[in-house]
Phi, psi and omega in degrees: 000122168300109162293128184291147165315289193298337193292348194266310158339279206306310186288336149315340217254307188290309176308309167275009161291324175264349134311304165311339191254335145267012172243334159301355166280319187300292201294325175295344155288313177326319181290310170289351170277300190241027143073003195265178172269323199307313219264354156315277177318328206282326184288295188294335188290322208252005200257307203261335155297340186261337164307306202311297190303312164303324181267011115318267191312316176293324143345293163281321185295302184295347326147311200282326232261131203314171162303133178251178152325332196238357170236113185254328187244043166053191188252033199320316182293326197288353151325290194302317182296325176294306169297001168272344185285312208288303182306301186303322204264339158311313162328288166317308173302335217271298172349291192293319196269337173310299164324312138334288195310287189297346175283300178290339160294002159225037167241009168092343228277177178209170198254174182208164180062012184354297233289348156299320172302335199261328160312323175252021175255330185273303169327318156339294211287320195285350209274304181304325192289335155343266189325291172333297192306318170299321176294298172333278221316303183318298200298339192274330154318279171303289179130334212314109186283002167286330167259003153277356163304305176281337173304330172277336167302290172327317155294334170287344139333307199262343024080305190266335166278007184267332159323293182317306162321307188269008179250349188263331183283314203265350171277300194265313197250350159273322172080008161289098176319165177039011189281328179298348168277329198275306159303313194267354159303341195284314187282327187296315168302327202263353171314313179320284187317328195285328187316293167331301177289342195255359188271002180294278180314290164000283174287338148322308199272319166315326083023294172067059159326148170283141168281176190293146195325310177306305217264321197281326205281316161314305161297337165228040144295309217262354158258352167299328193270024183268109211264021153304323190279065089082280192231146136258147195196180195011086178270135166226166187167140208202130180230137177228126208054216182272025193248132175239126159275113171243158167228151185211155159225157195239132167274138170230182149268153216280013159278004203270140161281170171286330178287306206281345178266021160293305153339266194321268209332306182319290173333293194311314210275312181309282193322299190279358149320313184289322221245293198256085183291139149111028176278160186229071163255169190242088191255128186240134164273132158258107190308162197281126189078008161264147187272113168273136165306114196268137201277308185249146201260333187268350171265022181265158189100174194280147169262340167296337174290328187290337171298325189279333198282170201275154183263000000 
């Protein structure tokens, strides 16, 4: 049985929500055992996963809900608005165990008990490579920039429980002084880096980017072969959520009646639908030889000539 998109969001959004809510209970004891910074920070990264996965879940849920009076072009961005939230509070974590860290590297502390710590790092690790597989699964479905947001914080998981495991073996069982502070300055750059990458797509779709060249250049292979379509020009395209938008304008001639280029267009529009699902387009007709003043200068010409030019 085919699962609807937004129906797919949301039970990812619930998964990492009952992920998060078992490994803070695990690491916060863990952290009263063994006393480490690495595995401190590992606690606060999953305390800000489990806000993140609720506002990632409030997120697709406002997101599925149809176009309203007061939304005409549904609620899509709130994807994008969960994930900059998701960004903010990664941030905040890298910023804080950064902070840690350098407080325990120079009071010295050292750590105690590895073999709990390092036990509830290897469950960490297994409960998330889980998680991950379901998320791929989602996003190659959906698209859904809230739950690739999270997806890349989890990944950046499994990289920090694995810190832990080496700041805690080489601190207790290595006898290397200051290495647990030195992994969570470690954990910290790299929370940083995730921050960065995941607030990229986000703000692309807020923006309301063009899509990528491969995905735009496809599309208008698949409109070329309507050999109805003439000219195609001012082309635009954009995605909010899981939802994508196009607009176009088409020549048609201008002896053509209104029932018959309704007709075309209706085909047209059905075909490249089929192809590209949970698309919203918009095609406006021009008769064959008028010239438009183009609302954007960079979207004029044919777009079918631009297929022939060498890459």
């Amino acid at each position: 049985m085919k699962v609807p998109t937004p129906s797919l969001n949301i039970r990812a959004a619930l998964a990492s929500i009952a992920v998060a809510l078992l490994l803070l209970g695990m690491k916060a004891w863990a952290v009263w055992s063994t006393g480490s910074t690495a595995m401190l920070g590992s606690l606060a990264d999953t305390a800000l996963d489990l806000v993140a996965s609720l506002a990632t879940l409030a997120g697709v849920w406002i997101a599925a809900q149809p176009a309203d009076e007061d939304h005409r072009f549904g609620h899509g961005k709130a994807e994008a608005l969960a994930a900059m939230f998701q960004v903010v509070l990664i941030s905040i974590s890298a910023v804080g165990l950064a902070v840690r860290a350098v407080q325990q590297w120079i009071a010295g502390g050292r750590t105690s008990e590895a073999q709990d710590g390092i036990a509830v790092s290897v469950i960490a690790m297994a409960a998330t490579l889980a998680l991950i597989a379901y998320q791929r699964f989602v996003i190659a479905r959906t698209g859904s920039i809230a739950i690739t947001a999270d997806h890349v914080h989890y990944q950046s998981d499994l990289l920090l429980n694995l810190a832990v495991i080496a700041a805690l073996a080489l601190d207790q069982y290595g006898g290397v002084a200051g290495a647990d502070p030195v992994f969570a300055l470690g954990i910290a750059a790299w929370l940083g880096w995730g921050a960065w990458r995941a607030s990229q797509a986000a703000i692309e779709q807020l923006m309301d980017r063009e899509w990528p060249e491969d995905k735009r250049q496809r599309f208008v292979e698949l409109a070329a072969r309507h050999p109805e379509l003439e000219h195609l020009h001012d082309l635009r395209t954009r995605t909010s959520g899981h939802r994508d938008f196009v607009q176009f304008h088409v020549d048609l001639p201008g002896t053509m009646s209104v029932a018959e280029s309704h007709a075309i267009i209706d085909r047209v529009e059905h075909e490249l639908c089929r192809h590209f699902p949970n698309l919203e387009l918009l095609i406006h007709i021009d008769p064959a030889g008028h010239v438009d003043e183009p609302d954007n200068p960079l979207a004029e010409g044919n777009e079918f000539d631009k297929l022939e030019e060498p890459q």
